[in-house]
N, C-alpha and C positions, 0 to 999 in steps of 0.2 A: 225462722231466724238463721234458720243451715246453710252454709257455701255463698252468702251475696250479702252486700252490705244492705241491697234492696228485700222488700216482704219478698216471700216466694211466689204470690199468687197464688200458691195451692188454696181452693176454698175450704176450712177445717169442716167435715160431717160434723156437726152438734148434737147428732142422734147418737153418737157413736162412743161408747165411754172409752177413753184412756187410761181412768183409772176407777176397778171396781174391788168393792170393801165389801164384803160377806160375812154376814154374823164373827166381827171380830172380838172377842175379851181379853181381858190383862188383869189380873190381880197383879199386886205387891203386899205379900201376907195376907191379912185380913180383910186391908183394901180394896171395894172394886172398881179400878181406873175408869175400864172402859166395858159397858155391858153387849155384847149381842149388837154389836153396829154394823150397818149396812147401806153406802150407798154409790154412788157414781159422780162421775167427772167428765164433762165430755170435751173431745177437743176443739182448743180455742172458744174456751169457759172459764167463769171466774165463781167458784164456789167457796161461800162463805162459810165460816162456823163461827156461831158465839153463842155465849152462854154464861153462867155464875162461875166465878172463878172453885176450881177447884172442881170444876165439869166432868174432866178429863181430854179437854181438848188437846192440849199439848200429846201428852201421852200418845193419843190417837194419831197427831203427825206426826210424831217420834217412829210408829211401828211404820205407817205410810215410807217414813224416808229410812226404811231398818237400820236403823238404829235399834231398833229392841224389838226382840221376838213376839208376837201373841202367842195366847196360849190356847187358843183356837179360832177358826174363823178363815178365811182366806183373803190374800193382795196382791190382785193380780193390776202390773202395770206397764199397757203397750201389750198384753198376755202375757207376759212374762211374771211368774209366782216369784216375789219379790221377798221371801225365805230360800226360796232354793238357787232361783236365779241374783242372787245378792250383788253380785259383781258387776254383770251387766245392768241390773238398774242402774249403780252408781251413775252408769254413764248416759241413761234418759232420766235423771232429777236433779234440783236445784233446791236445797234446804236451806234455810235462814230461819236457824231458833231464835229466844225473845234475847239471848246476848250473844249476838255474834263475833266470832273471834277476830275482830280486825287486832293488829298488832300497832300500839297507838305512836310507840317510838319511831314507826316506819313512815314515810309519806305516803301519800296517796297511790302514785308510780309502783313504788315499792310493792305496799300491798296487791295492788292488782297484779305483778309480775308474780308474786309469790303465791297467790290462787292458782296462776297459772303453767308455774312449775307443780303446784298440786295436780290439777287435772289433766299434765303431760300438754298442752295445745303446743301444737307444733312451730318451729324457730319461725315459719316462714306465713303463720297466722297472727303471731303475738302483735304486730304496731296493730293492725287492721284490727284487730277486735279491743286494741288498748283504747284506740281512737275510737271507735264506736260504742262501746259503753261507757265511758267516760264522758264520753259527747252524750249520750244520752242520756246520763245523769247529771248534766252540767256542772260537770266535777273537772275539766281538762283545764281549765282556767287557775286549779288549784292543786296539780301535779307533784307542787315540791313541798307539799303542806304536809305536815305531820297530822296525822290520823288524829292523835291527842286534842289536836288543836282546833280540830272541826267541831260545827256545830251539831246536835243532836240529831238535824232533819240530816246537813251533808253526810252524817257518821252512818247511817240510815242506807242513802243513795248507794254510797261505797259500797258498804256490807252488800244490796242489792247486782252491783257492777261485778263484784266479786264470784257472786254468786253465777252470774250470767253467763260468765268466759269462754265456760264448755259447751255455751245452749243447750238447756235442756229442753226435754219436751214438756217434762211437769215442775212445776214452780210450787213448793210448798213452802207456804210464809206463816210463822209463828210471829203474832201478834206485832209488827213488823212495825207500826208507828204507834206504841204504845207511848205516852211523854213526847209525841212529836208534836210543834208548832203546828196550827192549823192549815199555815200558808205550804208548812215542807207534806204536811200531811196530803192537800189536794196536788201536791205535785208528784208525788210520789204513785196516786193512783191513777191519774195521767199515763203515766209508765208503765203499770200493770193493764188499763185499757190497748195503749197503744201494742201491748207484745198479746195480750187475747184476739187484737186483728189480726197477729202476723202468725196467730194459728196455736199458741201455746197453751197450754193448761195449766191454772194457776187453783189451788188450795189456799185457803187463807185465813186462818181466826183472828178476831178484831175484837174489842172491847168497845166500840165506837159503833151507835145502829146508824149514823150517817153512811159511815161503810158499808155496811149490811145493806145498805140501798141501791150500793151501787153494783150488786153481785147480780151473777144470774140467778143462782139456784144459793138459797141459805139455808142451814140446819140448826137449829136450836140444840143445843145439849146440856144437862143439867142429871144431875146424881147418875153419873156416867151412861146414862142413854140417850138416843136423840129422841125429842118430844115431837119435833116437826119438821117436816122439811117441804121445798118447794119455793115456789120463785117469791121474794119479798111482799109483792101485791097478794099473794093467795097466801100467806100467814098472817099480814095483818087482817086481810080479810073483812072483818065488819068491826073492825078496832078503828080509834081517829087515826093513832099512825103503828108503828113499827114497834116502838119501845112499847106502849098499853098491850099490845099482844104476846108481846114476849113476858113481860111479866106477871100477865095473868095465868100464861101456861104454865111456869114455872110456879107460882104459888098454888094454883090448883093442884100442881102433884103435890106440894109438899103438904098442904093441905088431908089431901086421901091416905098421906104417909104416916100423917100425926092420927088420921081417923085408925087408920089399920092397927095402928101399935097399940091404942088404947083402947080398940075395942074389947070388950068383955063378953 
């Protein structure tokens, strides 16, 4: 998506991880967010997480886009240790937690110029990239519309346009069409297909196993670890579809949790 309003042509290696997670954890007091997690992303891939709420998913993006430290583990992203290297990540990732800050009194225009005094883009980039993500969230059509006044999927789109401005190379999406229409929902992953051709790496937890279908690689997480991971087809496995396999893994541990506590 760098320097052309056209794909680059670069082919992404898909062997090659962009972003690699090594035994991370997080407490908050008592709490264990996120236990011992470890995995990969590779470029121009769309990696799912989902899982029972209160998983630790979030969390676990939170540290990816540092926003908050682990307390051990490593995140390396592009190679760059994404604790020490803090500043230069900012500038290879794209975060959209599950409420993103659009500013609802501002239009469409507005917001997206105000992303873009955030991430500095230069005087002489700003129509060019206004008109191209906008256009590609078919949002240009609704430039002087108050942010307030959009619909949940367009509120959605924006937030995503916003996000886009700086192109990143990793795209971490928190729960992103959570309460989205189903029509803005398939549109929406339309957009995250079309920028995995143009070579981007995209993170994404969902609450939706349609979603999950359409990853490459999905991780199951549940009482802050991942139970499974691997491409959709190899987790459902010898289940009828997606969701039977995912809730069977997930009761099975909880299952061996309730056997362990009470055993005598």
């Amino acid at each position: 998506m760098h320097g052309s309003d056209e794909p680059s042509g670069r082919n992404p290696d898909r062997n090659h991880p962009f972003l690699e997670v090594d035994g991370v954890s997080k407490r908050f007091g008592a709490i264990e967010a996120v236990s011992g997690v470890s995995l990969r992303v590779s470029e121009g891939a769309i990696y799912g997480l989902v899982g029972s709420d209160g998983a630790g998913k979030s969390t676990l993006l939170r540290m990816i886009a540092s926003m908050i430290r682990p307390d051990s583990g490593s995140i390396l992203i592009g190679g760059l240790d994404a604790v020490r290297r803090k500043t230069e990540i900012k500038e290879l990732i794209g975060y959209m937690p599950q409420r993103f800050g659009l500013y609802q009194d501002l239009t469409v225009k507005e917001n997206i110029d105000f992303f873009m005094d955030i991430f500095g883009v230069p005087d002489e980039e700003r129509k060019k990239r206004r008109e191209r993500y906008l256009g590609f969230s078919n949002l240009l059509p609704f430039v002087d519309r108050l942010a307030g006044n959009l619909s949940g999927g367009m509120k959605q789109k924006l937030g995503l346009a916003c996000v886009l401005v700086h192109e990143p190379r990793l795209l971490i999406l928190d729960e992103p069409t959570n309460g989205v229409d189903p029509v803005s929902r398939q549109e929406f992953w339309e957009m995250l297909a079309e920028m995995r051709g143009q070579g981007m790496s995209i993170m994404v937890s969902t609450s939706y196993i349609d979603e999950g279908e359409k990853c490459d690689l999905l991780a199951l997480m549940h009482r802050s670890r991942l139970l499974a991971c691997g491409a959709p087809g190899e987790i459902k496995a010898e289940f009828t579809d997606l969701e039977e396999a995912i809730i069977h893994r997930i009761e099975q541990v909880d299952k061996e949790l309730i056997h362990d506590r009470f055993r005598f």
